[in-house]
C-alpha positions in Angstrom: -1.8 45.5 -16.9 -0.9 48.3 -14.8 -2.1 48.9 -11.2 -1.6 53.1 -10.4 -2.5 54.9 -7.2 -1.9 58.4 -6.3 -2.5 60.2 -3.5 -5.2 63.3 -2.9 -4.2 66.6 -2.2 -8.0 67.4 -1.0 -7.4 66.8 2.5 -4.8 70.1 2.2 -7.0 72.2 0.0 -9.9 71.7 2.8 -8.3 72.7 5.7 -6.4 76.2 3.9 -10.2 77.2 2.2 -10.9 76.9 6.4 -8.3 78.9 7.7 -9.7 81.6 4.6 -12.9 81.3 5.4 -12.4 82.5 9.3 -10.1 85.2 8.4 -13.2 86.2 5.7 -15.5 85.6 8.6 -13.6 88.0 10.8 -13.8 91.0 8.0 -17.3 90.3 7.3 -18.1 91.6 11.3 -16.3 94.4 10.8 -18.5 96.9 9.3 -15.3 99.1 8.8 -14.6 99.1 4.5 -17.2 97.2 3.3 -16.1 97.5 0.1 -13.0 96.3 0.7 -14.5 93.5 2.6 -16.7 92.6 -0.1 -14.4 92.8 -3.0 -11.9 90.8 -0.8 -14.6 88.2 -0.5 -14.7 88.3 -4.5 -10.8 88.3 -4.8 -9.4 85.3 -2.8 -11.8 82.3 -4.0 -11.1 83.5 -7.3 -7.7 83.5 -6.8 -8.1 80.0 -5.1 -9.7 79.1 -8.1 -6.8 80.4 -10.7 -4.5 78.8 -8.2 -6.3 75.3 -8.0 -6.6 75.2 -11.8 -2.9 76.1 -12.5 -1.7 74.2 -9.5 -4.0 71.3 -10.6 -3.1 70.6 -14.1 0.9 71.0 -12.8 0.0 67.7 -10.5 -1.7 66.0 -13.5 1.3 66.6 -15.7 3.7 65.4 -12.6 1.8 62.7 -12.2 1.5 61.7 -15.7 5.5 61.7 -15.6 6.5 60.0 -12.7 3.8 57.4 -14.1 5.8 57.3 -17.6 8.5 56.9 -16.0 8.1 54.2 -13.4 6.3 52.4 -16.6 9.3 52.2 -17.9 11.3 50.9 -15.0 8.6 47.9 -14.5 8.9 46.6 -17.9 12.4 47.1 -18.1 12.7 45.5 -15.0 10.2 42.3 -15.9 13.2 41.3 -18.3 15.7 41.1 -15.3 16.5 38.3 -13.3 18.9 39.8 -10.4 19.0 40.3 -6.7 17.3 42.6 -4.4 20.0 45.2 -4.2 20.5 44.7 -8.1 16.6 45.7 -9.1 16.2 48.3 -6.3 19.7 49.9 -7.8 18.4 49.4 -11.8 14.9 50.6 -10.3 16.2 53.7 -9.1 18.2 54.8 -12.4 15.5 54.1 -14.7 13.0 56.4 -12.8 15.8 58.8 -12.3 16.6 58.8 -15.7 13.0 59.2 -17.2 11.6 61.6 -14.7 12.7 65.4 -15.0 10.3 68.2 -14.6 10.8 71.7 -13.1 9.5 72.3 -9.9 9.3 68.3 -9.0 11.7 66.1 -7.2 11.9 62.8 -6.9 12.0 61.3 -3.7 11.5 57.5 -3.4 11.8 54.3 -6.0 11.0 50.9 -4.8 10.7 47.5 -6.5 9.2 44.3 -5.4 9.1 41.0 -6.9 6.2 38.8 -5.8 6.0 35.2 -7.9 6.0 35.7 -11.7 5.1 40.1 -10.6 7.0 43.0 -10.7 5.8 45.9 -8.8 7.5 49.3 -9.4 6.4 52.4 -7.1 7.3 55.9 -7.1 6.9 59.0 -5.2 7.6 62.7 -5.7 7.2 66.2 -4.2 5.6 69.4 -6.3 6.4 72.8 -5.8 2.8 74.7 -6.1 2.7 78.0 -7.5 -0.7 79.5 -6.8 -1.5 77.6 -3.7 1.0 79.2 -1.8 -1.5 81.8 -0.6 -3.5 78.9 0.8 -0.8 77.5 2.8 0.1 74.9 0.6 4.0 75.0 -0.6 4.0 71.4 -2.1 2.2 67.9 -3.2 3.2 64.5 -3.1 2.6 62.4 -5.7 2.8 58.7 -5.6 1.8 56.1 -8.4 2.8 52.5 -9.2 2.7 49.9 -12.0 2.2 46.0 -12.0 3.5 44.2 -14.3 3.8 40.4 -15.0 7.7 39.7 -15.3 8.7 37.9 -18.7 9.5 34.4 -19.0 12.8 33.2 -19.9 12.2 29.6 -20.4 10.3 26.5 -20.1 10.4 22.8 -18.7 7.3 21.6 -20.0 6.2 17.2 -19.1 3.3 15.7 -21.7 1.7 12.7 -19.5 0.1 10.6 -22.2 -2.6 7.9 -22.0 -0.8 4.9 -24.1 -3.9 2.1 -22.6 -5.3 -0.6 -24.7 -8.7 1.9 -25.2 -6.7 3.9 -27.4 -6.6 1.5 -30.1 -10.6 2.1 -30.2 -11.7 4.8 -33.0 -11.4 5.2 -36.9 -8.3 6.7 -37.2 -7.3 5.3 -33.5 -7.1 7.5 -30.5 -3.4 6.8 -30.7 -3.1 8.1 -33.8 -4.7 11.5 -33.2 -2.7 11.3 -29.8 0.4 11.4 -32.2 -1.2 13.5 -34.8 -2.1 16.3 -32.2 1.3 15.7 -30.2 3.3 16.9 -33.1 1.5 20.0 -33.5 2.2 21.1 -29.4 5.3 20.0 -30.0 6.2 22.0 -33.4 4.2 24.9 -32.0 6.9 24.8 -29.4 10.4 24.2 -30.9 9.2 27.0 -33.7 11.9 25.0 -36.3 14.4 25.5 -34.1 16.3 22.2 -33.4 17.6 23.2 -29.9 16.2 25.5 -28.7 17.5 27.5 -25.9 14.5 28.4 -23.6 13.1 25.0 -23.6 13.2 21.6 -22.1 10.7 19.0 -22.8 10.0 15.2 -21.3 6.8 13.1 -22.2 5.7 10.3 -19.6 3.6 7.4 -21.7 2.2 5.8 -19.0 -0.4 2.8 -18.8 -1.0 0.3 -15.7 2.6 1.3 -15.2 5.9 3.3 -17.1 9.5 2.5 -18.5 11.9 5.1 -16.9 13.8 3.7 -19.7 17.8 4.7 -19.9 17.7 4.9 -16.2 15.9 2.0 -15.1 18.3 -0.1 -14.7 19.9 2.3 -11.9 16.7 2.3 -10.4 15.8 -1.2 -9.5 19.5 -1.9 -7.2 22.5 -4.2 -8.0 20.2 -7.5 -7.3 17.5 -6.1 -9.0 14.8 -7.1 -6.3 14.4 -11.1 -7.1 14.8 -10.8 -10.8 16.7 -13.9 -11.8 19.5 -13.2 -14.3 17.6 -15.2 -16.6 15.1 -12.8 -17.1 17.5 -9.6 -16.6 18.0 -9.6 -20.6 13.9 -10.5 -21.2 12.8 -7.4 -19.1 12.0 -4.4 -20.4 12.5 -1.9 -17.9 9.2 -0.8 -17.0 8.9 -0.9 -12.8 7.0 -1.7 -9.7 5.6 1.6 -7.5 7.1 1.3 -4.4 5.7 0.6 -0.9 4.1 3.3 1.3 4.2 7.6 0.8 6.9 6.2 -1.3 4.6 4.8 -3.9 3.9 8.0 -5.6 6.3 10.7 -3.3 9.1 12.8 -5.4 12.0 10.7 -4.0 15.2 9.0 -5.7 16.5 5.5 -5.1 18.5 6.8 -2.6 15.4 6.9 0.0 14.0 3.6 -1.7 14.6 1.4 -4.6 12.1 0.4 -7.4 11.4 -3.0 -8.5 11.3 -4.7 -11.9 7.6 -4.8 -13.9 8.1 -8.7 -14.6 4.8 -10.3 -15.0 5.8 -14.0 -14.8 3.5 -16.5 -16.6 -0.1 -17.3 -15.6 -3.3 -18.1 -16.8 -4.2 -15.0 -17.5 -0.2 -14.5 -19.4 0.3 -17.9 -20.9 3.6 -17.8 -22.3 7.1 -19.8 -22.0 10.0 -17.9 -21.3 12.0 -20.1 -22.9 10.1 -20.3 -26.4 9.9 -17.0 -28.0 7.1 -18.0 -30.0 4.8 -17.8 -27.0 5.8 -14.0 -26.2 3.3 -11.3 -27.9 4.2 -8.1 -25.8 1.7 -6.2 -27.3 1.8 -2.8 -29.0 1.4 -3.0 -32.3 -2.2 -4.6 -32.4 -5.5 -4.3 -30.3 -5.5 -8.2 -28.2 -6.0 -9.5 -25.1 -4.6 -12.5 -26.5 -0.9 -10.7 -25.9 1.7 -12.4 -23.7 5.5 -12.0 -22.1 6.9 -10.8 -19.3 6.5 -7.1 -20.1 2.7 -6.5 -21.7 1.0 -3.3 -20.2 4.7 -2.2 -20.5 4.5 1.2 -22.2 7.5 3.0 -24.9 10.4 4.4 -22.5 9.8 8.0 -20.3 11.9 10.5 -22.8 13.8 12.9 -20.2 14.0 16.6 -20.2 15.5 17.7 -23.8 16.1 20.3 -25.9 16.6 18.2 -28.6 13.6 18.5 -31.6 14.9 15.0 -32.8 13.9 13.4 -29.9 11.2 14.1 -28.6 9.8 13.8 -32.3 10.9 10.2 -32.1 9.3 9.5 -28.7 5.6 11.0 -30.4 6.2 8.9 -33.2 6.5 5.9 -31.2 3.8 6.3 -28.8 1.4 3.4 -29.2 -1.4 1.6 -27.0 -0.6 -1.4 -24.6 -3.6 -3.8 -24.1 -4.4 -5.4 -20.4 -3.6 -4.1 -16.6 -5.5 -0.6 -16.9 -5.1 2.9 -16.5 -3.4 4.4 -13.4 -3.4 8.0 -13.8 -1.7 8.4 -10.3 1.4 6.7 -11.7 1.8 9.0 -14.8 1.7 11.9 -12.8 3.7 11.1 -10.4 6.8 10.2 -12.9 5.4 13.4 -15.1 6.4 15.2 -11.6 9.5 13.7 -11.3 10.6 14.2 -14.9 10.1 17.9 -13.9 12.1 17.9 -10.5 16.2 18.5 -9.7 16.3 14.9 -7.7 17.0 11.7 -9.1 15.5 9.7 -10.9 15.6 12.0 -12.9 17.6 15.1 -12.7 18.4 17.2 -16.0 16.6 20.7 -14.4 20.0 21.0 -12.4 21.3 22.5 -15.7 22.4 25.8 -14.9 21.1 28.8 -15.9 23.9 30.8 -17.1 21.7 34.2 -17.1 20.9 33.3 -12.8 23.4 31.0 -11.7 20.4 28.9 -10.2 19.3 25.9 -12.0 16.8 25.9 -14.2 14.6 24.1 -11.3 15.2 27.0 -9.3 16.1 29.9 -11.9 12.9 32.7 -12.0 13.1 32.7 -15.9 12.2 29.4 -16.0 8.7 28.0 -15.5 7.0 24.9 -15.3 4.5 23.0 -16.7 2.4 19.5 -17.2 0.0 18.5 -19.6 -2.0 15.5 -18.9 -4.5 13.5 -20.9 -6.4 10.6 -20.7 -9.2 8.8 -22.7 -10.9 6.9 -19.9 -11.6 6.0 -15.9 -8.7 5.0 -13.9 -9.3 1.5 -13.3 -7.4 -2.0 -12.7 -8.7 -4.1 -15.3 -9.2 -7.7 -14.9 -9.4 -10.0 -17.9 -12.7 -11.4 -18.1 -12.2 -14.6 -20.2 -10.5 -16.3 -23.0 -8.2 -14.2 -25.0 -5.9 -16.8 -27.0 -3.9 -19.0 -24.7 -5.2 -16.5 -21.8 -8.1 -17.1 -19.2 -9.5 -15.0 -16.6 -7.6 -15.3 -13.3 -8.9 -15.8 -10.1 -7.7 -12.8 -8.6 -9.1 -9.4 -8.7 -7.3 -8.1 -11.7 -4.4 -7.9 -14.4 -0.5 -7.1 -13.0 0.1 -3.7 -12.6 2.8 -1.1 -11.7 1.0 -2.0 -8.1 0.7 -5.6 -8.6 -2.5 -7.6 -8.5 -5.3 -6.2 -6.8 -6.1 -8.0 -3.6 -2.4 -9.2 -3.3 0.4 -8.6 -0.9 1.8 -5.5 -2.9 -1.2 -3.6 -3.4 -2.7 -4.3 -0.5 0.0 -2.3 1.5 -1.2 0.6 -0.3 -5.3 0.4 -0.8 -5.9 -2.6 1.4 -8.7 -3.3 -0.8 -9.5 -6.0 -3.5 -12.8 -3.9 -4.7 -12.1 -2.3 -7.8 -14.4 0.8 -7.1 -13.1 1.5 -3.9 -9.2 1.0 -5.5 -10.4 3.4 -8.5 -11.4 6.0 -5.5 -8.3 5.9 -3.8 -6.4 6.1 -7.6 -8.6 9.1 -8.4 -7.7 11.0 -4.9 -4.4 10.1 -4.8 -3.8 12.0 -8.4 -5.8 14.8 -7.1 -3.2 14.7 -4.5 -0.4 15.0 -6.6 -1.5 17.6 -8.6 -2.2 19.9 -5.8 1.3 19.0 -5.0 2.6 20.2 -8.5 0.6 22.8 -8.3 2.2 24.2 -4.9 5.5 23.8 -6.6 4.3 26.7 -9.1 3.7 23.5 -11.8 1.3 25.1 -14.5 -1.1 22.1 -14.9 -3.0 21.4 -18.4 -5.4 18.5 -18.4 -7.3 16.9 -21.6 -9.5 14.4 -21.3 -10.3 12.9 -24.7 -13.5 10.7 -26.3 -16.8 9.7 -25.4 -15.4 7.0 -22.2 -14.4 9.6 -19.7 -17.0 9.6 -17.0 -18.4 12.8 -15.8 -17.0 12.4 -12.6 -13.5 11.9 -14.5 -14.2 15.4 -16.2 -14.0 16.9 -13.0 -11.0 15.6 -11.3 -9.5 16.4 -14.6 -10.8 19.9 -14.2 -10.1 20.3 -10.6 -6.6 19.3 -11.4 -5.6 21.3 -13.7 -4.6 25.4 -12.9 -7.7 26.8 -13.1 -10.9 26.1 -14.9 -9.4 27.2 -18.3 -7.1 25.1 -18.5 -8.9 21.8 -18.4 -10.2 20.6 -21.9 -12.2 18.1 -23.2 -11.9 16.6 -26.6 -14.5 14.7 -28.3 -13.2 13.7 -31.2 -9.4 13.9 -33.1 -10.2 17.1 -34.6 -10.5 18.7 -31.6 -8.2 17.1 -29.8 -6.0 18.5 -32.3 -7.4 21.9 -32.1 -6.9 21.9 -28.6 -3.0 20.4 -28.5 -2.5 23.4 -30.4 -4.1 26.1 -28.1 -2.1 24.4 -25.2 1.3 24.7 -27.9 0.4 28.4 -28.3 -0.5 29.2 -24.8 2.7 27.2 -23.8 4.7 29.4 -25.9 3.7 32.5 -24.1 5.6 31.4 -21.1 8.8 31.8 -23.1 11.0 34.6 -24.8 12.4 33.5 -27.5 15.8 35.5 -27.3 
């Protein structure tokens, strides 16, 4: 869409028809050559008229060149990713090149980029032929055009609800979840294998997540208590860390993670030492599940360009019964997927077309799509569930610990589980502002009939802008809208 202002050469025309009208007003007293008078009074707004006319339609057709022309400089110029002096130089030659009319100059190009904008504006001087007689030599004309600059690329995060409430449904939530996955995804990678353009992570997340490949370099040489015993039996899911930490865009370098090792309980009734008693969960719907890692969702899948691989990491997304859902957690490591520090760091790939990396490069954009199917909420298991009973605390292990305990208390220094939901719900709130001021496009889905209303709307208020936020009764439409959000995805990009 195109933005054009030009100026008005009315202000001119007013005061020469003033300057006529005097001299008029002068010949009108003198009685001497009426006639002459009269017929002069005849001749020169006629002539004005003529003059106007001819003079007019010569600015209409100037204008309607220097517009054509600066047109073409904007959208050439929404293709190019240079600096300053680069655009203002390719700015000038493409208006140059397209604007050439007798008895016009050009005078001034300028370009500015503002955000994913480019604004092109141009100025030039007409000669007049008629309006000479009414003291006006020459116009200015001035017009500009808007347009939104072209995308070059995309790194795009899918945050994925993978809690125990997706096994619920006939197919299973988790099933549409993958079902609908693969059609973002293959709207996407368009059959190409590696594409170019595009860079794509997906965050399962649960009561916790499994940064996977690089947990391990996460959680420190001594691995924060874990005996060596249990080194081989963990899976590499972790603990938030303490403080602004807990959920802040920082590497290991400013603080270290520690292992998700839920050690046995009465609520986890297992033996280490006899594999028979270890049911980590996902593959069925149970509470009865037990082990060191339950609530331990599939591995984060880093930023890729590989098809392969993120098509494995749909395929093995499944639902993990017991600790709850913590939507604060999967955004926060959605976030982190997306950002140039460690843990971490694949958008410090260079852009060969900028030099910057694709974190910083202007072609490339950003984006998050998040979906849930319920409250965020620290569950706490209620009774018997196989060899597990309810615990006397106030609720499962989580990627915080147990609610009312040491760990979590440092954070919500609360053991009420409403209260703890509140301060869940506003702190991923907080973090999608946060993505949001780091020009993260932001896509939420919330999905089935358990989403409260009050879920809806921090789902809503999170995401870009009212449009953006979807909810999904059923796996039809979740489907249907997985692939609006693949489509709408894809316009960020240029497939080159």
């Amino acid at each position: 869409m195109s933005n054009r202002k030009t100026t008005s050469i009315t202000q001119k025309f007013t005061g020469a028809f003033a300057t006529v009208a005097a001299r008029m007003g002068a010949w009108r007293d003198n009685r001497r050559g009426a006639m002459a008078v009269n017929f002069a009074l005849l001749l020169i707004p006629l002539l004005a008229s003529v003059g106007l006319s001819i003079d007019g339609s010569r600015f209409l057709l100037t204008r309607y060149h220097l517009q054509a022309a600066v047109d073409a400089a904007a959208l050439a110029l929404g293709t190019v990713y240079e600096d300053q002096a680069t655009l203002d130089s390719l700015g000038d030659t493409f208006v140059a090149k397209n604007f050439s009319l007798a008895d016009a100059s050009l005078d001034s190009v300028s370009t500015v980029v503002s955000g994913d904008t480019v604004k092109v504006s141009g100025t030039a001087t007409m000669q007049t032929l008629f309006m000479s007689i009414l003291q006006v030599s020459e116009v200015k004309v001035s017009v500009s055009t808007t347009v939104k600059r072209a995308g070059g690329g995309l790194l795009v995060s899918l945050v994925l609800d993978n809690t125990g409430s997706m096994w619920s449904g006939s197919p299973s939530k988790i099933s549409a979840l993958r079902s609908a996955s693969d059609i973002l995804v293959d709207a996407l990678f368009d059959d190409d294998p590696e594409p170019k353009d595009l860079r794509m992570s997906i965050v399962p997340y649960a009561a916790t997540v499994n940064p996977g490949s690089v947990a391990d370099s996460l959680v420190g040489p001594h691995s924060y208590g874990l005996r060596s015993d249990h080194k081989d039996r963990w899976k590499g899911c972790v603990m938030e860390r303490d403080g602004a930490d807990s959920i802040a865009d920082t590497g290991p370098d400013v603080a270290k993670w520690r292992p998700f090792f839920w050690e046995p309980s009465v609520d986890n009734d297992y033996d280490l030492d006899n594999p028979s008693t270890i049911a980590p969960g996902g593959a069925y719907d149970s509470n009865a599940i037990t082990g060191p890692n339950i609530g331990c969702p599939t591995p984060i899948l880093p930023l890729t360009k590989s098809y392969a691989a993120v098509d494995a990491a749909v395929d093995a997304l499944t639902a993990w019964n017991r600790g709850g859902t913590l939507g604060d957690i999967g955004m926060a490591w959605g976030i982190r997927t997306l950002s140039p520090g460690l843990p971490f760091d694949e958008s410090t790939e260079i852009d060969p077309k900028t030099g910057a990396t694709l974190w910083d490069s202007p072609r490339w954009r950003k984006a998050i799509m998040m979906m849930t199917d319920g409250d965020n909420v620290f569950y706490d298991l209620p009774g018997n569930a196989g060899p597990n009973s309810a615990h006397p605390g106030k609720s499962d292990y989580t990627g915080y610990g147990r609610l009312g305990e040491s760990q979590a208390n440092a954070i919500f220094n609360t053991s009420n589980t409403n209260t703890a939901k509140g301060i869940v719900d506003n702190r991923l709130k907080s973090l999608c502002t946060n993505a949001k001021n780091q020009d993260i496009i932001i896509y939420t889905v919330t999905f089935g009939s358990s989403p409260s209303s009050s879920t809806k709307q921090i789902f809503q208020d999170c995401a870009s802008d009212p449009g953006k936020y979807y909810h999904a009764p059923s796996k039809t439409e979740l489907e249907n809208i997985f692939g609006v959000i693949g489509a709408e995805l894809s316009k960020l990009r240029i497939i080159k």
